[in-house]
N, C-alpha and C positions, 0 to 999 in steps of 0.2 A: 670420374665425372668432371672433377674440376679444372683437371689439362684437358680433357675437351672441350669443353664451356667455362674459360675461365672469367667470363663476363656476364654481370650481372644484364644487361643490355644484350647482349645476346641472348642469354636466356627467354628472355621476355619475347625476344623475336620469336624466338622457333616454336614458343608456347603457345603462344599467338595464334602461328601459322599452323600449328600441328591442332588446336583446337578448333580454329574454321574447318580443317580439311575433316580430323578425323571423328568428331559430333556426329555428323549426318551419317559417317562410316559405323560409328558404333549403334546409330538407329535403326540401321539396315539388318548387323549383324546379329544384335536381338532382337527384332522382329522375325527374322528368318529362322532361329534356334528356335524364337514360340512356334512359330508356324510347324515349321518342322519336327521338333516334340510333339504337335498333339495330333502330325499324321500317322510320325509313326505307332505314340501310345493307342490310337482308335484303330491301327491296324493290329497290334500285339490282341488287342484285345478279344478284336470280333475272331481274331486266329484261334485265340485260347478256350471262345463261349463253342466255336464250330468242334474244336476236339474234345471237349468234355461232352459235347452232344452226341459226337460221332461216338463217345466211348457208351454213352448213355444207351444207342439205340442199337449198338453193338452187343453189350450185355442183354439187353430182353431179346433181340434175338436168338441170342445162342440159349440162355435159360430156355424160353419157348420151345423152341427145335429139341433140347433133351428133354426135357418134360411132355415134348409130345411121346419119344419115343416108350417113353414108360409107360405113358396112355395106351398106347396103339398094343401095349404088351399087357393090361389092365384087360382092354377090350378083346383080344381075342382071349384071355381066360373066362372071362362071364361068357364069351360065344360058349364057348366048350363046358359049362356047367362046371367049371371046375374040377373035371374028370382027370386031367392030365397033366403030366409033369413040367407043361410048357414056362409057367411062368419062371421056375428053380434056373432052368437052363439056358432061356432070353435072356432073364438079368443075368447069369454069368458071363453068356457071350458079348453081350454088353459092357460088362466092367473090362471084360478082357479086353476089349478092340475098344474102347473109347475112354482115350487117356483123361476127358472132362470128369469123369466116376472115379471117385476112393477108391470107394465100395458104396452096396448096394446090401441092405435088409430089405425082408421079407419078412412082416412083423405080422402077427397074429392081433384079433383085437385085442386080446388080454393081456400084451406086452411080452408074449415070447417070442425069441425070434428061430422062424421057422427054416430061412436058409441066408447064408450070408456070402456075398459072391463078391471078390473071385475068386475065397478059399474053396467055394462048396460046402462047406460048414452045416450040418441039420442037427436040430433038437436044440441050439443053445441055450443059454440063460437068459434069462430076461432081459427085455431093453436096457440098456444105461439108464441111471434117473437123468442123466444129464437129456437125452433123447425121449423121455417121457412126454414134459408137454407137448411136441413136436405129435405126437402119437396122439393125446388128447385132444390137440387141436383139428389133426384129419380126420376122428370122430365126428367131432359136431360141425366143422365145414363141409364133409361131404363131397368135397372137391380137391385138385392139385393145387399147392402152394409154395412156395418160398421162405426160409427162413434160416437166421442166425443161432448160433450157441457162443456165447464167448464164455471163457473158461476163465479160471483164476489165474494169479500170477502173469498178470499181460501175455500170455503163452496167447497164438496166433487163433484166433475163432475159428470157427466150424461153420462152413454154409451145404444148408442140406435141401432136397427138394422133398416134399413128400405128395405120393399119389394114391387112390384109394380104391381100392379092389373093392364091389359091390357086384351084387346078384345082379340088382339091377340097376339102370342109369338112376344117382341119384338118390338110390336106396342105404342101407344101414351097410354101413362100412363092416366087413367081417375079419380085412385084413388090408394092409398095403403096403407098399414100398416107401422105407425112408431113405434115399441117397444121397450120399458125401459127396459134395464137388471138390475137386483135385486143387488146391491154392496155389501149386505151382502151375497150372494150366491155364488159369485165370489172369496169374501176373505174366505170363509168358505172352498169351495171348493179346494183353493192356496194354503192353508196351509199345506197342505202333501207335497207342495215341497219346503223343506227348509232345508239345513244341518243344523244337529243337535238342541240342545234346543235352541243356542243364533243366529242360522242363519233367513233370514230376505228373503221376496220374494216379490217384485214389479210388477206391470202394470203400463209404463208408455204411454202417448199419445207421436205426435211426437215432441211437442213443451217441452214433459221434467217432464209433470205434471204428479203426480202420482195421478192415477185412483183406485189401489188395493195395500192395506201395509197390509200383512199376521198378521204383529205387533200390528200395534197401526190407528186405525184410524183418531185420530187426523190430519196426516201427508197428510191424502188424500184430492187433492186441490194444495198441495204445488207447486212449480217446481224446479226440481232438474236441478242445473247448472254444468255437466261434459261430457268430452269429451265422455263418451259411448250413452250417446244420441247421438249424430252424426254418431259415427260412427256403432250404432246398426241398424238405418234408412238407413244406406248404403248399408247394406244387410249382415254386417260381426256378425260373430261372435266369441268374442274374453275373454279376462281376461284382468284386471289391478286393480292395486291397489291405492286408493284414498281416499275422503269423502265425507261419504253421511250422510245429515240431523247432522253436527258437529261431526259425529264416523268415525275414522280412521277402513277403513274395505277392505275388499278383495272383490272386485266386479267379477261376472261372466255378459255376459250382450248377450243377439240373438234375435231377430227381430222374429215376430209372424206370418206365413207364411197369406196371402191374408188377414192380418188384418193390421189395422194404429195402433200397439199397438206395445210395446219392452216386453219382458221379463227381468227382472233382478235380480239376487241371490247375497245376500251380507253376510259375514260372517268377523263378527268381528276379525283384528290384532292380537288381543291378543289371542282371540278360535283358531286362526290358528298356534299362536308360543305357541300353550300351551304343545301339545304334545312333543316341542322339550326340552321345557325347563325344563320339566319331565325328559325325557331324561337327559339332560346334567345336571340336579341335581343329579340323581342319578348315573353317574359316578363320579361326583365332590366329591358326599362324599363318593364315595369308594375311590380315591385318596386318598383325606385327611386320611382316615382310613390306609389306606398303608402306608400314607408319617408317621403317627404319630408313626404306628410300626417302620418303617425303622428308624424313629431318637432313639427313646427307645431302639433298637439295639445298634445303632451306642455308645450312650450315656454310655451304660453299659460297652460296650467294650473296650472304651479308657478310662472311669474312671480313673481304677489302674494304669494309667500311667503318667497322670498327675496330680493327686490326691495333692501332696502335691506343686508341682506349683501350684497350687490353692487356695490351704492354705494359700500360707505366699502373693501370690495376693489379699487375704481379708484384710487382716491384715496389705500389704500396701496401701490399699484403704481406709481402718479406720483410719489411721493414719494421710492421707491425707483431711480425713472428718474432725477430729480432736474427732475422739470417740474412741481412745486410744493413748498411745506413750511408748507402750515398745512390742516387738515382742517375741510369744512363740518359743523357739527354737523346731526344726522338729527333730524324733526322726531318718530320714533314715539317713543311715551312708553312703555319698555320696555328688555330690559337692553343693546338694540344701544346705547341713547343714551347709556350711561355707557361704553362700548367707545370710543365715538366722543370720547367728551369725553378718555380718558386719551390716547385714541392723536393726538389735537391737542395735550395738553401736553407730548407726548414729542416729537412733530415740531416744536416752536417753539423746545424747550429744547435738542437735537440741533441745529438750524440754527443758533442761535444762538452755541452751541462751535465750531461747524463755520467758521462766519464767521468768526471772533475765532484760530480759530488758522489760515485762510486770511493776515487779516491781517500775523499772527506772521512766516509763512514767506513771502509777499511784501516783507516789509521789509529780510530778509534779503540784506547786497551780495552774497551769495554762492549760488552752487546747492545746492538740497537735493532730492533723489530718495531716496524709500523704495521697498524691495521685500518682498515677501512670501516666504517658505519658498519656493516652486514658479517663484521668478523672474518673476513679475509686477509691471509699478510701480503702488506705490500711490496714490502722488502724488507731482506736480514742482512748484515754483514757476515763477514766470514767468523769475527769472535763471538758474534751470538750462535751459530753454527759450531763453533769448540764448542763452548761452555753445554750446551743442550746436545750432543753428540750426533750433529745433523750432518757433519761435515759432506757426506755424499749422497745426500737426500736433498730434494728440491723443494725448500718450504715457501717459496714464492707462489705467488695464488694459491695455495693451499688455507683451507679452513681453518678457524683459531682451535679447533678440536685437536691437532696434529700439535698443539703448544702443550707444557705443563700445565695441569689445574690451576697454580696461583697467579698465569698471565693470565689465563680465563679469567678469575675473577677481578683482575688492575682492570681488563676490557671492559666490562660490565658496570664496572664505577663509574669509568671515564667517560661512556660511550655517549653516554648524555647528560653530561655534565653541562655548568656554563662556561663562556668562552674566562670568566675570573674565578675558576676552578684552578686552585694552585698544583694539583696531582695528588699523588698519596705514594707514599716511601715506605717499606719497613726491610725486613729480612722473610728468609726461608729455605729451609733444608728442602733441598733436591738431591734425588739418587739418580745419578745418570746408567746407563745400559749396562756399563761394568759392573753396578751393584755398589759403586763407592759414593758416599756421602760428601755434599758439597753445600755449602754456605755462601747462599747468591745475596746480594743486597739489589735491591729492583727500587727502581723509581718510575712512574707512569701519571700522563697527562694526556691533555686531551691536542690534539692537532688540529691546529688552525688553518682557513685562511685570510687572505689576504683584509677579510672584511668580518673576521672577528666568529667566523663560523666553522663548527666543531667538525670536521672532514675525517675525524678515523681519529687514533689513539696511539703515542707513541711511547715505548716502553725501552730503557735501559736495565743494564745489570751486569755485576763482573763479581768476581770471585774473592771473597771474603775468607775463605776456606782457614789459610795458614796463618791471618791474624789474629783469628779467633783462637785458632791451635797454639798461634804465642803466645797470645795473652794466657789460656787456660795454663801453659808448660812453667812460665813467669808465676802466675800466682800458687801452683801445685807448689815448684820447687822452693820459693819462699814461703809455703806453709810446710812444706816435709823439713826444711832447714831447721824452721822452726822447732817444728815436733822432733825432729831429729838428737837434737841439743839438751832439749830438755829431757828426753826417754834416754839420751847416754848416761847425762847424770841422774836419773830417779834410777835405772837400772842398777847403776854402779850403788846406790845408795841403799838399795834394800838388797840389794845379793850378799852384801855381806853380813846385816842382818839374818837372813833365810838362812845363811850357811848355820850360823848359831843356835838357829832354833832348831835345825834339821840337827844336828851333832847334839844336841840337848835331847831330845823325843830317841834317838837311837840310844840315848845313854840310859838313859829313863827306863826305855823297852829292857834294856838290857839286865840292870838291876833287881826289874820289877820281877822279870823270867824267874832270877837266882833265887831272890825271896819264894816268890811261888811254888818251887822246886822244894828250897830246905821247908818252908810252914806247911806247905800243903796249903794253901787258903783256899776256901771254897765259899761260894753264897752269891750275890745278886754284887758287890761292890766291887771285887776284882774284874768282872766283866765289864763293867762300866767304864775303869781304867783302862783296861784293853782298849774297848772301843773309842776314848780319848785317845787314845795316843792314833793308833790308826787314823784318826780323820786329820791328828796334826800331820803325822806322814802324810797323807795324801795333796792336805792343803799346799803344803810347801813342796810336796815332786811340784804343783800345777803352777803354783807360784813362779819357782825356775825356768820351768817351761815357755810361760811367762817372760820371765828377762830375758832367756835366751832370745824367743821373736824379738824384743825390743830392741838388741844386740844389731841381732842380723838386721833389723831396718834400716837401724842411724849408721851401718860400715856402707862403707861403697866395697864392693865384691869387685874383684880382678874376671875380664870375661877372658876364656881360651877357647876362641873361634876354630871353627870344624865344620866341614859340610856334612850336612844332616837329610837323613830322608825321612820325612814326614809324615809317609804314612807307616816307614816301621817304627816310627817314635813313637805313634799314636798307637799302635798294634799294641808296644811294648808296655803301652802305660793301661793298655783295656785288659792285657793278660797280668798285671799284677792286682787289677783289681776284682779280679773274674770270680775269685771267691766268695768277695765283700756281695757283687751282683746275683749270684746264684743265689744266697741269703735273701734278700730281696725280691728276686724273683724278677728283675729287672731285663728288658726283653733289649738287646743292642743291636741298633740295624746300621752297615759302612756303606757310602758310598765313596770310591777312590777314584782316580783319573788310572787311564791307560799306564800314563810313564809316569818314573819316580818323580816325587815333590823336592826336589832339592830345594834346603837354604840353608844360608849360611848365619853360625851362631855358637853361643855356649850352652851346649848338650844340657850340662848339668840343670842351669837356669832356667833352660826351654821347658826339661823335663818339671822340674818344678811349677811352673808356671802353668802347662798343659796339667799336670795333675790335680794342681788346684781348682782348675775349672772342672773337672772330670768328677771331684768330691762333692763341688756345690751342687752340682748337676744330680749325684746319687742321694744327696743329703733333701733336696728339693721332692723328688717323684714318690710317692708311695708303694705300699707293696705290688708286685708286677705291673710298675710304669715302661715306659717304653724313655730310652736315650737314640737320638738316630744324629750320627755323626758324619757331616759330607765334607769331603776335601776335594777342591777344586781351581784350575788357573784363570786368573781374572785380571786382564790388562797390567805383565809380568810382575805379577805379583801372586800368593797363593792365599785363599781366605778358608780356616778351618772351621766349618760352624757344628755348633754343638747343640742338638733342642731335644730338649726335656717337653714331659709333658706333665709336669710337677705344679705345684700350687700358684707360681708367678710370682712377680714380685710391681704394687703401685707404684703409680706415674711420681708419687711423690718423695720415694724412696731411691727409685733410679737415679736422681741425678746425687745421690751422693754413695754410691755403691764403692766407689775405687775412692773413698775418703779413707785414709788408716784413722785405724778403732771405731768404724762405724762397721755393725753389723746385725745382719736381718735373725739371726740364730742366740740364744740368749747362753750358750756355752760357747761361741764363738770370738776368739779374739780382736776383730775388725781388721786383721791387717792379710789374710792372704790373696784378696783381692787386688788391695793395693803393692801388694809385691809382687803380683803378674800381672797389674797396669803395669809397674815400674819397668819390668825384667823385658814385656813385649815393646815398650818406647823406645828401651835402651838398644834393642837389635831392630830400630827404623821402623816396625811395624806400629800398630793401633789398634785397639781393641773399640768393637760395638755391642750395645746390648740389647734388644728387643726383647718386651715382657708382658701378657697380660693378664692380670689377675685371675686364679682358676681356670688357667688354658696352659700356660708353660714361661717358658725363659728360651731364649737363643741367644747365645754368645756367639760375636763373629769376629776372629783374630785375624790380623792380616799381616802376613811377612812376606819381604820382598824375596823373587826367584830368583836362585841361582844361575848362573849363564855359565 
């Protein structure tokens, strides 16, 4: 629509123009759809009232005419005294040659039935109770009548005629005929009156049930619950529209003159709006066809007029897009062409600030994002793009929602502040898309202009990451220095000690055995010795044990580099512990990458290092905890993470976890954590810890991939 009418001025014309013309077009075109809707609904209609009448006065006729013939067979039995086999052998040849008859009884007064035709049947058993009232009733009427049986289980009713055999006219009925009419001869016969293919024609009783569905037989049995049942039994006959059997339809509906039957004709909502909506399409698309010449008119004709305002409106819409920034000058000699020449020197002059302070804030080592009042960016550089991992995402008019939570909230400080609001500085851990931890230092204020008013909020921030990692590696190594110096010499100082005591307690035991042996001593006090010396043994194995870690912390260890693969190291290190885990009952779930994890390092130190974490982890979870271990590659580098679902460990305890001799376990030495910080520093990686009290622990190691 817009390379058609790329002008707002344009527009306005042919709106213009198309709304004088086609107003009066659309008042014509509904009034003529009312008009013509309510000829042809008052024709569907009076169609619909005429074939439910026709079906109306179609049924009492044919009722009538066989009900006479049973008379006329009535009547000549009472001529004849009832001497003769006539009436057995009428109603046979009756049932037989008039497909309107089931069948035909010949009922006794006392409910035997005397013959049943077209079997021929004599003597049988008594009426049906279902056919009893029916019998009762031509007792004390005296006369022919009409009437329904509807049966259980919506199985299709029974319409029966009964007539009454008396001595004399009028007299005490001694016997008569009950006749079954044939329900497929009825709906055979119905079905010529129905409008058109999808109209529909009924027999209903007066309780609602349909007797005849010209359609579908299935429906016969049913009972239909609407108001033309009532008031077709009233004696009216009328129209409305409703539903019948779940179809929105147009009912016709009149009462079956000296019968207990209604007639009803129904024709589908939609077969009745069809004709209109024929109609009113095919005006519709002649409009449209007029509307679309009228605009092609119109459009041609003011062309040449505002042809080149339309021009240099492209051209400042592109400019606006930012898919150009210099304007063609127009060639009419008129006041577009000095329009045209200012609004090229403002787009060159514009671009060229535009560029120069692009410049400015690409040179910048640091990130700068502005926002607007309403939290919109207004622009990023490309190093705020590194450091937030945006680099091929367009965060230019995008929502501040699209930032990290902690520039959400500098925005929110700032955003109405006053214009002698100094900003607000601090730091904050951000995890970028790889999953690595980064230390931003952000500063934010508010943006001014020119007259001291707050326009939006502008925020810097750059990467603090590896100062903070010096500092910590600086002050680690001058406190392990420390500690290192002092545990060679306390080591060296009590191991020779321990060795004495240990060579002393073995000598002890030894002597104590021989005595034992030659006295025989027995009683409560030689056992006590025993268990003295045993606890001095044991103290001093733990002792050693003891100096040896102290050993190993304060030597620097020789590494002998090897490419390794990671998940068989980790395999290797969950199959020596698989005994310790089954004890436990410790449930182990891997997730591994496709291809091998190669890195490079010393096996042995890795292996130590991975094991350590792998103990704390079994030592943490209780009986049948779960450990689930995933390895995976994360901007060429591999991160093993390890989570427990063990007790956790507090905020206040974490930051001194990789401290030697601090430790969370009270038989624990303090230092195997800090010798697989050490061992993963030492081969370029770093370890993370994530912890929450009564939830779990997740160690996350990171060593660089081998290429």
């Amino acid at each position: 629509m817009k390379k058609i009418l790329p002008a707002r001025l344009t527009k306005r014309f042919i709106v213009l123009g198309l709304f004088l013309i086609m107003i009066p077009l659309f008042v014509i075109l509904y009034l003529g759809v009312m008009s013509s809707k309510d000829i042809v609904d008052n024709q569907t209609e009076n169609q619909a009232i005429q074939v439910t009448k026709s079906l109306s006065n179609q049924t009492t006729n044919l009722f009538e005419y066989k009900m006479k013939l049973l008379e006329n067979i009535s009547v000549t039995d009472r001529l004849t005294n009832h001497a003769s086999e006539w009436p057995r052998s009428a109603i046979t040849d009756l049932a037989v040659n008039d497909a309107f008859f089931q069948q035909i009884y010949l009922v006794s007064q006392d409910g035997q039935i005397l013959h049943q035709a077209p079997t021929g049947q004599e003597g049988m058993d008594n009426l049906p109770p279902k056919l009893q009232p029916i019998l009762n009733e031509l007792k004390w009427r005296r006369s022919s009548f009409s009437s329904t049986v509807v049966t259980k289980n919506n199985r299709p009713p029974g319409i029966f005629i009964a007539v009454p055999l008396q001595a004399e006219e009028h007299g005490e009925v001694h016997s008569g005929f009950i006749a079954q009419v044939s329900v497929d001869f009825l709906q055979k016969n119905s079905k010529q009156n129905i409008v058109g293919q999808e109209g529909r024609s009924f027999l209903l009783d007066q309780d609602g049930t349909v007797l005849i569905d010209t359609n579908d037989n299935k429906s016969m049995g049913l009972r239909l619950t609407s108001p033309v049942v009532e008031e077709g039994y009233s004696g009216r006959t009328g129209i409305r529209y409703g539903s019948v059997l779940q179809e929105k339809v147009l009912i016709a509906y009149s009462p079956v003159d000296h019968l207990p039957f209604l007639s009803v004709t129904t024709i589908p909502v939609d077969h009745v709006n069809a004709a209109t909506k024929n109609l009113t399409f095919s005006l519709i698309m002649g409009l449209v066809v007029l509307t679309i010449a009228v605009t092609i008119l119109l459009y041609f004709s003011v062309k040449w007029v505002i042809k080149p305002i339309n021009a240099l409106t492209e051209e400042a819409n592109q400019y606006v897009q930012g898919g150009k920034w210099k304007f063609n000058l127009l060639q009419e000699k008129d006041e577009v062409k000095t329009l045209s020449k200012a609004l090229n020197y403002m787009a060159t002059s514009l671009k060229e600030k535009e560029r120069y302070l692009q410049l400015i804030l690409g040179s910048f080592p640091f990130g700068v994002i502005t926002m607007d009042p309403l939290g919109n960016v207004t622009s990023v550089n490309d190093k705020a793009k590194e450091l937030l991992n945006r680099k091929h995402k367009r965060l230019k008019g995008k929502s501040i929602s699209a930032l990290p939570v902690p520039l959400k909230e500098h925005f929110e400080t700032c955003k109405n502040a006053s214009s002698d609001f100094e900003g607000i500085k601090d730091e904050y851990i951000y995890r970028n898309l790889y999953g690595r931890k980064l230390v931003l230092r952000r500063f934010s204020s508010p943006l001014l202009d020119e007259t001291g008013q707050v326009i939006g909020v502008v925020t810097t921030f750059w990467d603090i990451t590896k100062v903070r990692q010096l500092e910590q590696h600086i002050q680690r190594s001058e406190q392990l220095a420390a500690i290192g110096q002092m545990t060679a010499g306390l080591a060296h100082e009590v191991k020779n000690p321990l060795g004495t005591i240990q060579m002393a307690s073995d000598l002890i035991e030894s002597e104590f055995k021989e005595l034992e042996n030659r006295y025989s001593f027995k009683g409560k006090d030689p056992e006590t010795i025993k268990e003295a010396l045993n606890d001095i043994q044991d103290e001093t194995d733990r002792m050693n044990e003891l100096v040896k870690s102290f050993l190993q912390f304060s030597r620097e260890t020789k590494k002998e580099e090897s490419i390794i693969d990671l998940t068989e190291l980790v395999n290797e290190i969950l199959h020596l512990l698989s005994h310790q885990m089954k004890q436990k009952k410790i449930e182990i779930n891997t997730i591994y990458p496709e291809e091998q994890a190669f890195v490079k390092g010393d096996r042995n130190q890795i292996t130590q290092a991975l094991l350590n974490v792998f103990l704390n982890s079994m030592d943490a979870v209780e009986q049948q905890g779960k450990i689930e271990v995933t390895i995976e590659k994360v901007d060429q580098q591999y991160v093993l993470e390890v989570m427990d679902d063990g007790v956790g460990i507090s905020q206040s305890k974490m930051k001194r976890i990789f401290n030697p001799f601090y430790s969370t376990k009270q038989e624990g030495t303090g230092l195997g954590l800090s010798i697989t910080h050490d061992i993963i520093n030492n081969h370029g990686g770093y370890m993370e810890v994530e912890s929450e009290t009564g939830v779990g622990t997740t160690m996350l190691i990171y060593l660089k991939a081998f290429k």
